[in-house]
C-alpha positions in Angstrom: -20.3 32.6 -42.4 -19.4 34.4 -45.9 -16.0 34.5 -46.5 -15.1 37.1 -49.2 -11.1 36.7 -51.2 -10.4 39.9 -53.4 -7.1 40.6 -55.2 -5.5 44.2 -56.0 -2.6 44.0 -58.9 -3.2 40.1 -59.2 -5.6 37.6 -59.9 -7.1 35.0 -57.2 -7.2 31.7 -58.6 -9.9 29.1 -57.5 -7.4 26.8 -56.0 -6.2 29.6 -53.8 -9.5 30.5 -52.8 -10.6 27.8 -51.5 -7.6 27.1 -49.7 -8.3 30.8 -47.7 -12.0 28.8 -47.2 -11.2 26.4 -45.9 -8.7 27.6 -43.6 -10.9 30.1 -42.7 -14.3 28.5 -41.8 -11.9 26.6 -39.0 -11.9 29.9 -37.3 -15.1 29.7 -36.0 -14.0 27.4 -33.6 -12.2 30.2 -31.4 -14.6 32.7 -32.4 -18.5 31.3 -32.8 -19.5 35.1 -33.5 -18.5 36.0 -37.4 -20.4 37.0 -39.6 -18.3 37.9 -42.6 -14.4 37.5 -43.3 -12.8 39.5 -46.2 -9.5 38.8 -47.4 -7.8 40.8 -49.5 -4.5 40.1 -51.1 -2.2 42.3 -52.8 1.0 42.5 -54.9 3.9 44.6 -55.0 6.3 44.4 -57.7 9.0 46.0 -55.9 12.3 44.9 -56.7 13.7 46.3 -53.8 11.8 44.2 -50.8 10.9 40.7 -52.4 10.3 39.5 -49.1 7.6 41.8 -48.6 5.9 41.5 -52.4 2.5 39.9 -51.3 0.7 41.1 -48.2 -2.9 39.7 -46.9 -5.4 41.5 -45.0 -7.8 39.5 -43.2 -11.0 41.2 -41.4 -13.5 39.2 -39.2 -17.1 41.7 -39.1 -18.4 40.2 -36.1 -21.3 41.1 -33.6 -18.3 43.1 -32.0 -15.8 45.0 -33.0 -14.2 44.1 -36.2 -11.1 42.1 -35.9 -7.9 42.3 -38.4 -4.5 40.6 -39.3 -2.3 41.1 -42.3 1.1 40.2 -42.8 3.7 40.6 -46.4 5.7 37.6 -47.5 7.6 37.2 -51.1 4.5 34.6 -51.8 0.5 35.3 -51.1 0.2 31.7 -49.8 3.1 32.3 -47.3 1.6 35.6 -46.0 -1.8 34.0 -45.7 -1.2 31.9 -43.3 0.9 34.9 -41.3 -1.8 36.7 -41.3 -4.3 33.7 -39.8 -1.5 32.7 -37.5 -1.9 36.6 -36.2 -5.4 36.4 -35.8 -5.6 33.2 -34.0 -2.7 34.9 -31.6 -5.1 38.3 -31.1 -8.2 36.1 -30.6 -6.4 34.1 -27.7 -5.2 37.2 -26.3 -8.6 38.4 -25.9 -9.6 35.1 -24.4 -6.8 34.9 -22.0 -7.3 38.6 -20.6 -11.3 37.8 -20.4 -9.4 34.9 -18.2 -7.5 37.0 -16.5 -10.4 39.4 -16.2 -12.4 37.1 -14.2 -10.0 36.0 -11.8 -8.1 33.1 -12.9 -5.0 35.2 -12.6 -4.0 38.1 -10.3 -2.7 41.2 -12.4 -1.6 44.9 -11.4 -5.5 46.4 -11.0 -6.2 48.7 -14.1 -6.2 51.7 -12.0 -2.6 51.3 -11.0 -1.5 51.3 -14.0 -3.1 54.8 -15.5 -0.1 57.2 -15.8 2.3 57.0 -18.8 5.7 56.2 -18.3 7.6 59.0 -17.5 10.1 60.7 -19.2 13.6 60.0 -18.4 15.9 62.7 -17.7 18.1 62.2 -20.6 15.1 62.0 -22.9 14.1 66.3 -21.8 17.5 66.9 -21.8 17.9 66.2 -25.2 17.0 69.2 -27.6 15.1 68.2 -30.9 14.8 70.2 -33.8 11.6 71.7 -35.3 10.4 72.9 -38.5 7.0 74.6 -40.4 6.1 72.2 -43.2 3.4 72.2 -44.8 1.7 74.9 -42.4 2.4 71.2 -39.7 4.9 72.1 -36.8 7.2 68.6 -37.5 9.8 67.5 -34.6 12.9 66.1 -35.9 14.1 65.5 -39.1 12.2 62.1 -39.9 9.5 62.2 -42.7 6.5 64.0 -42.8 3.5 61.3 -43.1 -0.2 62.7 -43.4 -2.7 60.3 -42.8 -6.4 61.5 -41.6 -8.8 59.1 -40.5 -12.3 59.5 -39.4 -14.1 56.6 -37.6 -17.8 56.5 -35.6 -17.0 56.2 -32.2 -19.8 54.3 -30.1 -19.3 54.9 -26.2 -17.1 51.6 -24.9 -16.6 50.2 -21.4 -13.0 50.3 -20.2 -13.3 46.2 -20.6 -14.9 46.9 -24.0 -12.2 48.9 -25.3 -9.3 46.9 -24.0 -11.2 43.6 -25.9 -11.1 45.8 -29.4 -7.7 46.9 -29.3 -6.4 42.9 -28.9 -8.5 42.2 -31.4 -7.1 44.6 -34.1 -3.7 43.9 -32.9 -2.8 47.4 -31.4 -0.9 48.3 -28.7 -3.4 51.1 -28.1 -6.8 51.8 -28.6 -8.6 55.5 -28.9 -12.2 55.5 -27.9 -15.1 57.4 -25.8 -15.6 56.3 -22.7 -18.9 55.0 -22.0 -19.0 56.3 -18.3 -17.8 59.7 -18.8 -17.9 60.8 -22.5 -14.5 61.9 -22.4 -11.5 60.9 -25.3 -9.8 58.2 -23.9 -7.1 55.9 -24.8 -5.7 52.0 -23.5 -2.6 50.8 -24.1 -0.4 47.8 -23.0 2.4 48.1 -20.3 3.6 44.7 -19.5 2.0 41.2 -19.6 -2.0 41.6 -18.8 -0.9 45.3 -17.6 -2.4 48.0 -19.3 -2.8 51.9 -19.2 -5.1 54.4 -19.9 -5.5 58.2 -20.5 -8.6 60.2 -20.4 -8.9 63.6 -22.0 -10.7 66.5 -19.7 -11.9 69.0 -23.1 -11.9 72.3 -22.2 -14.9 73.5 -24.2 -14.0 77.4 -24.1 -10.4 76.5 -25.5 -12.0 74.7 -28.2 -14.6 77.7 -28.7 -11.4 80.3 -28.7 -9.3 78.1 -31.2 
C-alpha cells in the first residue's frame, strides 16, 4: 500500500511523515483492500479561527469506491489523528450495516423508508423571500455559494450506494441506479434506517428546456 503525504502553505517534515505511515499502514487491518492513501495537509494562517488553522484530508483509493476523512485543528498532528479517528468510524459503519445487512439485526426494510420527511405545517406556512442574483433564483437571504462539480457516475446497486456514502462520510449519496438508470439519491434517517429518492426524467421537458 503506497501512502502519499503532501503539504499546501507548509512543509512536511520527515518526522511527521512517517508518523502519518505508520499510523496509516495499521489501517489495513479494517480494510485489506487499499491500494493507495493520500494525505494532504494544509495551513491557514487565519487569525480569526486558530482552532481550525491546520486541516488533513485523508483518501483511501481502493478496489471500491474511494473513502475520505478530514478534520481542522490549531496543529496538523492534532487534526491527523481526527481525521483517522473519522475514517476508522466510516469504515465500521460500513461494516456494521453489511452486519445489519445480512441479518444479524432487524432494521425498518429499505422500502419503508423511501419518502422524505414531510414538511411540517409551520415550515409552508412560513413565507421566504427570493431574489435574481447572478441570473440564480436564491431563497432567503443567506449567501450565495456556487460550487459545480462533475463526477463519472458508474451504475450502483441500492447496497452499493448506501456502502459509498458511509464511506465518504455523507449523509447522502447521488448516484444512477443500476436497476433502472434513473438519478437517484440515499440518505440516512435514523440508526441503520435509510431513504431513497429516484428521479423519473421526463425526456421531452428536458428537450423543451
Amino acid at each position: 500500500m503506497d501512502v502519499t503525504v503532501t503539504g499546501r502553505h507548509l512543509t512536511i517534515s520527515d518526522e511527521f511523515r512517517d508518523h502519518v505511515v505508520d499510523r496509516i499502514t495499521k489501517i489495513e487491518k479494517i480494510s485489506d483492500r487499499v491500494i493507495r492513501v493520500d494525505v494532504q495537509v494544509s495551513a491557514y494562517g487565519n487569525k480569526r479561527e486558530p482552532d481550525e488553522s491546520a486541516r488533513v484530508e485523508i483518501t483511501l483509493h481502493s478496489k471500491g469506491p474511494a473513502i475520505r476523512a478530514e478534520a481542522s485543528a490549531s496543529d496538523k498532528m492534532v487534526a491527523f489523528e481526527h481525521a483517522l479517528e473519522r475514517l476508522r468510524s466510516q469504515l465500521r459503519k460500513v461494516a456494521d450495516r453489511k452486519r445489519v445487512h445480512r441479518g444479524m439485526h432487524n432494521p425498518q426494510a429499505l422500502r419503508e423508508a423511501l419518502a422524505a420527511p414531510p414538511t411540517t405545517e409551520k415550515e409552508s406556512e412560513e413565507a421566504v423571500p427570493t431574489a435574481t442574483v447572478a441570473g440564480m433564483e436564491v431563497t432567503g437571504d443567506g449567501p450565495l455559494v456556487v460550487r459545480e462539480k462533475t463526477h463519472s457516475a458508474p451504475p450502483l446497486t441500492l447496497d452499493q450506494a448506501l456502502n459509498a456514502m458511509e464511506l465518504v462520510g455523507h449523509d447522502f449519496y447521488l448516484f444512477v441506479d443500476a436497476s433502472s438508470g434513473r438519478p437517484s439519491v440515499v440518505y440516512r434517517r435514523k440508526a441503520y434506517n435509510y431513504g431513497v429518492i429516484h428521479l423519473d426524467v421526463d425526456e421531452a421537458e428536458v428537450q423543451s428546456a
